[in-house]
Structure formats: structure tokens, C-alpha cells
N, C-alpha and C positions, 0 to 999 in steps of 0.2 A: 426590571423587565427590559430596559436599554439594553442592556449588556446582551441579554436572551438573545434580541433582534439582530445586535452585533453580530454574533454568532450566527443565528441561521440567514443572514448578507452574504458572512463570511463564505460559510461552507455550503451555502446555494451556487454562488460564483464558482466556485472551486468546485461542486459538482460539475460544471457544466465545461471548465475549461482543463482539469487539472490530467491529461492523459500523461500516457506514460509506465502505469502499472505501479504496484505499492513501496515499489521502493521511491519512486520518482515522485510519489505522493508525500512521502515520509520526507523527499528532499523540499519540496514547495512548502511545507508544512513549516518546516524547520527555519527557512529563509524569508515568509513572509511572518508567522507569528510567534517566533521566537527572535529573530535577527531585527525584524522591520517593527512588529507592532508590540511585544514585550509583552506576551503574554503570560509566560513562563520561561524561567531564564535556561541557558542549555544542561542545565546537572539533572531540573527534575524532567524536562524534555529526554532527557536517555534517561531515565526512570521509569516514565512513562512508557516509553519505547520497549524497554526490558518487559516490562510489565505485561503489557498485550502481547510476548509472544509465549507467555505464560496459558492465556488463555484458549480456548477453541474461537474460528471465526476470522472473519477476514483484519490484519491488524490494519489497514491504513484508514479502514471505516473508523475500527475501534478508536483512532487514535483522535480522529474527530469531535468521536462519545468524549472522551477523557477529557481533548481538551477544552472540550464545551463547558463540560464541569468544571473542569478549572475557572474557565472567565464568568459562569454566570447560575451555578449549581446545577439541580436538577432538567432545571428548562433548556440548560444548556447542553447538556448531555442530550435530550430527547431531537431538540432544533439541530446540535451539532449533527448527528446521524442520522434525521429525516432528509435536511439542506443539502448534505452528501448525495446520501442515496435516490432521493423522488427525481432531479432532476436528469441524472445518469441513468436510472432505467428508462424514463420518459424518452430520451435520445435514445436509446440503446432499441424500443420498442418502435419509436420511428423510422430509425435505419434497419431494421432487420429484416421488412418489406422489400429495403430497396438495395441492399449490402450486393445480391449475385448480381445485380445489372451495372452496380457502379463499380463495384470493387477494382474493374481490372481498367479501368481507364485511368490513362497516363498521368493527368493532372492531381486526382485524388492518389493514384501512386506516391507521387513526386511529392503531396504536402505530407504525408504519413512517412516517406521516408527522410523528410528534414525533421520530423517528429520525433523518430525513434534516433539519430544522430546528436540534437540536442539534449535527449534523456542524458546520457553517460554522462554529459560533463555539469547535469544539473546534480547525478547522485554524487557525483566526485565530489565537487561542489560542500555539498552535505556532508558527508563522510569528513573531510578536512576542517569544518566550522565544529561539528560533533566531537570529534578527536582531541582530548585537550591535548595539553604539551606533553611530552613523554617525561621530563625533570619533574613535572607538576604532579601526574597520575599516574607512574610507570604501568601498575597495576591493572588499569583499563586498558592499553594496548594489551598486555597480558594477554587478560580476558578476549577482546578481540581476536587477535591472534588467535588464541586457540579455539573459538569457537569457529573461525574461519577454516583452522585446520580439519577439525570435524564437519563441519557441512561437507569439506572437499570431500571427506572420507564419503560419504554417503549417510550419515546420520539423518535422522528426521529434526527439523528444525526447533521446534518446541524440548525435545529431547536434550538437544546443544546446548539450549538457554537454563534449562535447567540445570544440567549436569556442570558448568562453568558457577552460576549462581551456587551451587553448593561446593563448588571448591575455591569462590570464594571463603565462604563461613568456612572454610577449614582451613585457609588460609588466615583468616580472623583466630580460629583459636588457638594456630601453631606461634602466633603474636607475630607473622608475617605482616597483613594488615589489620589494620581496625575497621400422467396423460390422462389417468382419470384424476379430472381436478383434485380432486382429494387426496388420492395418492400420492399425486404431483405435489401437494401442498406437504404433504408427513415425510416424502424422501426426501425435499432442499430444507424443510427442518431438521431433520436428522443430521444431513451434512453440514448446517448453519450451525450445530450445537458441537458436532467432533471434529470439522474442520480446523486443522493449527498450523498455523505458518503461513506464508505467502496466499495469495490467491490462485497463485499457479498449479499450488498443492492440489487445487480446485478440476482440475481435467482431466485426473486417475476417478475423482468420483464420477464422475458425469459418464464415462465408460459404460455405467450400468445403463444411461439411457437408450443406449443401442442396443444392449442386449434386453432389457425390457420391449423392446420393438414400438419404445417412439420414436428416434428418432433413426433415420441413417445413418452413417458413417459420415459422410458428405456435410448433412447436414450441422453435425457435432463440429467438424469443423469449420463449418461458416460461422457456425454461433460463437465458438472458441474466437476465431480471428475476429468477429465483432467487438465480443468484450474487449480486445485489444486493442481495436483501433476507435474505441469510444471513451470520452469523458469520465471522472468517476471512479469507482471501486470495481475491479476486473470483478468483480461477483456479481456484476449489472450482467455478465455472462448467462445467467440463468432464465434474465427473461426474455435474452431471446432463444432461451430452449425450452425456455416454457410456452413461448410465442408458435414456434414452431410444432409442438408435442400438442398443445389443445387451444390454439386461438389466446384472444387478448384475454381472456380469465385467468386461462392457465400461466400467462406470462405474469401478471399480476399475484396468482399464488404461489408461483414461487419466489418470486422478489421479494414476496412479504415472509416465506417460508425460511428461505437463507438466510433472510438479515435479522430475525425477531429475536433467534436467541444473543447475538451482540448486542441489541438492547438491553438484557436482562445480565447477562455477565458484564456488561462494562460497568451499569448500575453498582453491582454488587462488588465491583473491583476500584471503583472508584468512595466507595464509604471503605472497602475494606487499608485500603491507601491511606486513605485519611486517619486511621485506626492506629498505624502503625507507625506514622510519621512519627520521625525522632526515636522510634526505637535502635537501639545498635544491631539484632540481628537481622532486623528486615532490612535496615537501609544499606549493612554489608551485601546481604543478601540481591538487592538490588541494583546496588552496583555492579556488582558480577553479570547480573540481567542485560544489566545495561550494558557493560563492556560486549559481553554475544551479542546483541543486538547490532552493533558497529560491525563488527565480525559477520552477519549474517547480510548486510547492506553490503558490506566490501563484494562477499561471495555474488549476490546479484548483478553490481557491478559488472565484475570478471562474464560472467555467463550474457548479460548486455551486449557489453563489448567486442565478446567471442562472433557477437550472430552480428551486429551492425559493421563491424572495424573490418570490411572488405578489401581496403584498400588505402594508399596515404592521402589520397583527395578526404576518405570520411574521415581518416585519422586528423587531419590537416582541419579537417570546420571542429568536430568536437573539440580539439585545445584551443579554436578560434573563441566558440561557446565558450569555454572555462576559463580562460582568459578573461572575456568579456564579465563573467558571475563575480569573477575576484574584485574586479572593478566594479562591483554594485551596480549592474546593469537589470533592471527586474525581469524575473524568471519567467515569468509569463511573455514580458514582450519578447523576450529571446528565442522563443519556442515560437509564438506568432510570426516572428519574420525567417526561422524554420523553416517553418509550415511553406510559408510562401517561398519561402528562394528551392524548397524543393521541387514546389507545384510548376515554378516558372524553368528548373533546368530540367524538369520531363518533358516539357513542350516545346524546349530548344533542340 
């Protein structure tokens, strides 16, 4: 039961501090309990990875689920994805009250934009610790590679990961390698069960909430830009469109709506993992998963970078950031003093 508590410390904290969106999740993830606390070493960390983009649902939550299980079983999985998500909606349902009065003042400006400058060079970060050596895996850049290629193309994500994962195994056998609450509650399940890939994926469904005539236009994008500038899993998005569609009930059934079937799929993805370890076609398999999964982190990157990299002053702090990550500087405090050196040059 140690271990249990371990976990929901863990990913209670990291609910409440980890912004950035799921790739930048997957990057903190990677550097503090793969790199810092050895939870899982980096081969079955991109296994894992692979794995949840397999599934429907949000993967940075999922990865939570997994790695919960890993450190402490069942309790771990349940604490890993409660610890995540209770504390980022509880923010997310806090701020969603007061998001149109603060949003546009300078100060909160300025720490959101040392926020989103520090992201890139935390996934690069990631991506480069994830990446073995190209003499060692050729085969996982491979993989990457081309699943990077396909997302560019317009592929759906889940689609990539799989379509790479089985040209893996045939590279294996060519002997290459070896509003009304209830409503509100049944539509973010529905999307919690077929949602795959990013979270991002997340803002083509929620389209229907305006044309169901809860919410407005307006409002869909306040809520969007909330989940983004809060803590937590970008699917903490929901309760404040559930907040705003039918009060704090509604905000609460769909937080529980979206996230319930990631409980139940990561459950079943994590016994099914354990099932197959040590097989050769799953763990080919997998690997292939895993190499897209790098590939699909890169592609996020790229589209990060496109919307923050305005200029060589943001070019100039993110390599300052990445610099700093290479030198073992903790991820968190780096993004803390972000936060701050952006808040204090809006008000210069």
C-alpha cells in the first residue's frame, strides 16, 4: 500500500502542476519517473507509450493508469488516474468562473507565455532521452520516422501507430527485424470510449456542443483555451464545458463521463501487457508502437514550435530551457521560473 500512496503523491502533484498538454506530460513523465525515480526503465516507458496510442481516450492520463500499475498494481492504476485527474478538474472548475475576467491581464499573459516557451524544449528534452542511439535501434528511428511522416500526411493518429506496429511484424517476418445532465454524462462517455490520440483530437468533438445549443461559439472557446492554460490532462477541458452547459453537476458528469472508460481500457490493457510479455510477436509488435509514438511526440513538437517560435528572443530562451534540461536542471522548477520571468517581462 506504500507504493499505492507513492503514486497517488506522485500524480496528485503532477495533477496540479504538470501544464503544457500531453505531449509535455509524456515529457515530465519520462524525466521525473523514468530518468529521476526508475520506475520503469526507457524500452518499456516507449512500450508503454506505443501501447496507449493503441487505445481510445486521453493517452497522457492513460499513461498515468499504466504507470501506476507498474509501481504498485491495481491501486496503482486507479490512485494513478484519480491523483491525475480530481486535482486538474477541481483547478480547471475553479478557474472557469473567473478565466473571461483574468484571462487578458498582462501578468497572467506573461506567466502562460514563459509556459508554453518552456513546453518545447521540455518535449525535445524527452524525445532525445526516448530516442536510443541510431547504431543501437536503427529500426525505432525507422519507425519514428515514418510515423512522423504519416501524421504530416494527415493520418489519424491511432491509425499511424498501428499501421507502423504491423510493418513492424513484417519486417519481423521478412527476417529484417526480430446539458441535460444525463445527456451531458452519455455524450463525454461516448467520446471518453472513441476518443484516440492526443487530447487535442478532443475539440472536433466538442463541436457538437454548439450545435446541440449548449453552449456558444464563444464559449467553446473559453473552455478549449481553459483546458490549455490549466494543470493536468487537456480533458479537464470538459468540465469546464460541462460547468458552463449545466452548472457544477454538469461539470462533474462529464469529467466523470470522459475519463471512466480510461479506467476500464487501461485496466484491461494493462493485464492484457502483462499476458504477453516476452512474447516475440507482441513485443515486435510493440516496438513498432513505440518507435510511432516518438514519431508522433516529434510531430507535436513541430506544430508547438510553429505557434510559440515567433521570434529569435523565444527561439533564444527555449535552447536556453534545453540547455538547461541537458544539465539535469528539474523540469518543474524550470517551467516555475517560466512562468515567472514571463509574468515579470509583461509588466516591464
Amino acid at each position: 500500500m506504500q507504493r499505492a500512496l507513492e503514486v497517488l503523491r506522485t500524480f496528485f502533484f503532477l495533477g496540479l502542476t504538470a501544464f503544457g498538454g500531453p505531449a509535455a506530460h509524456i515529457a515530465i513523465f519520462q524525466r521525473l519517473l523514468v530518468e529521476e525515480r526508475g520506475w520503469v526503465n526507457r524500452e518499456d516507458f516507449r512500450k508503454l507509450l506505443g501501447a496507449v496510442n493503441l487505445i481510445p481516450g486521453p493517452n497522457s492520463t492513460e499513461m498515468t493508469m499504466l504507470l501506476g500499475y507498474t509501481r504498485a498494481g491495481g491501486w496503482g492504476l486507479v490512485l494513478g488516474g484519480l491523483g491525475f485527474i480530481v486535482p486538474a478538474a477541481l483547478v480547471t472548475l475553479l478557474l472557469v468562473a473567473l478565466y473571461r475576467d483574468f484571462a487578458e491581464v498582462p501578468l497572467v499573459q506573461g506567466a502562460f507565455l514563459g509556459f508554453r516557451l518552456a513546453v518545447p524544449a521540455l518535449i525535445a528534452q524527452a524525445l532525445m532521452d526516448l530516442l536510443p542511439h541510431p547504431r543501437h535501434e536503427p529500426f525505432t528511428w525507422i519507425f519514428a520516422l515514418s510515423a512522423l511522416g504519416l501524421v504530416a500526411l494527415g493520418l489519424n493518429e491511432a491509425l499511424v501507430v498501428l499501421l507502423v506496429g504491423l510493418l513492424a511484424l513484417g519486417a519481423r517476418r521478412a527476417r529484417v527485424l526480430a446539458a441535460e445532465p444525463f445527456t451531458l454524462f452519455l455524450f463525454f462517455l461516448k467520446v471518453g470510449a472513441v476518443l484516440f490520440g492526443s487530447g487535442y483530437v478532443l475539440v472536433a468533438f466538442l463541436q457538437e456542443t454548439v450545435a446541440r445549443g449548449w453552449l456558444r461559439p464563444t464559449e467553446l472557446l473559453d473552455a478549449v483555451a481553459l483546458g490549455q492554460i490549466t494543470p493536468g490532462p487537456l480533458l479537464t477541458t470538459a468540465t469546464a464545458v460541462g460547468y458552463l452547459a449545466s452548472g457544477v453537476f454538469g461539470a462533474a458528469l462529464a469529467t466523470v463521463g470522459i475519463f471512466l472508460p480510461s479506467f476500464i481500457v487501461s485496466a484491461l490493457l494493462a493485464r492484457f501487457l502483462e499476458r504477453v510479455a516476452g512474447n516475440p510477436v507482441a513485443e515486435t509488435f510493440l516496438k513498432g508502437a513505440a518507435g510511432a509514438a516518438l514519431g508522433l511526440i516529434a510531430w507535436a513538437l513541430w506544430l508547438l514550435g510553429r505557434e510559440v517560435l515567433t521570434g529569435w528572443l523565444e527561439a533564444a530562451l527555449v535552447l536556453l530551457v534545453l540547455v538547461l534540461l541537458r544539465r539535469k536542471v528539474p523540469a518543474m522548477l524550470l517551467l516555475g521560473i517560466s512562468a515567472l520571468g514571463g509574468a515579470i517581462w509583461a509588466l516591464a
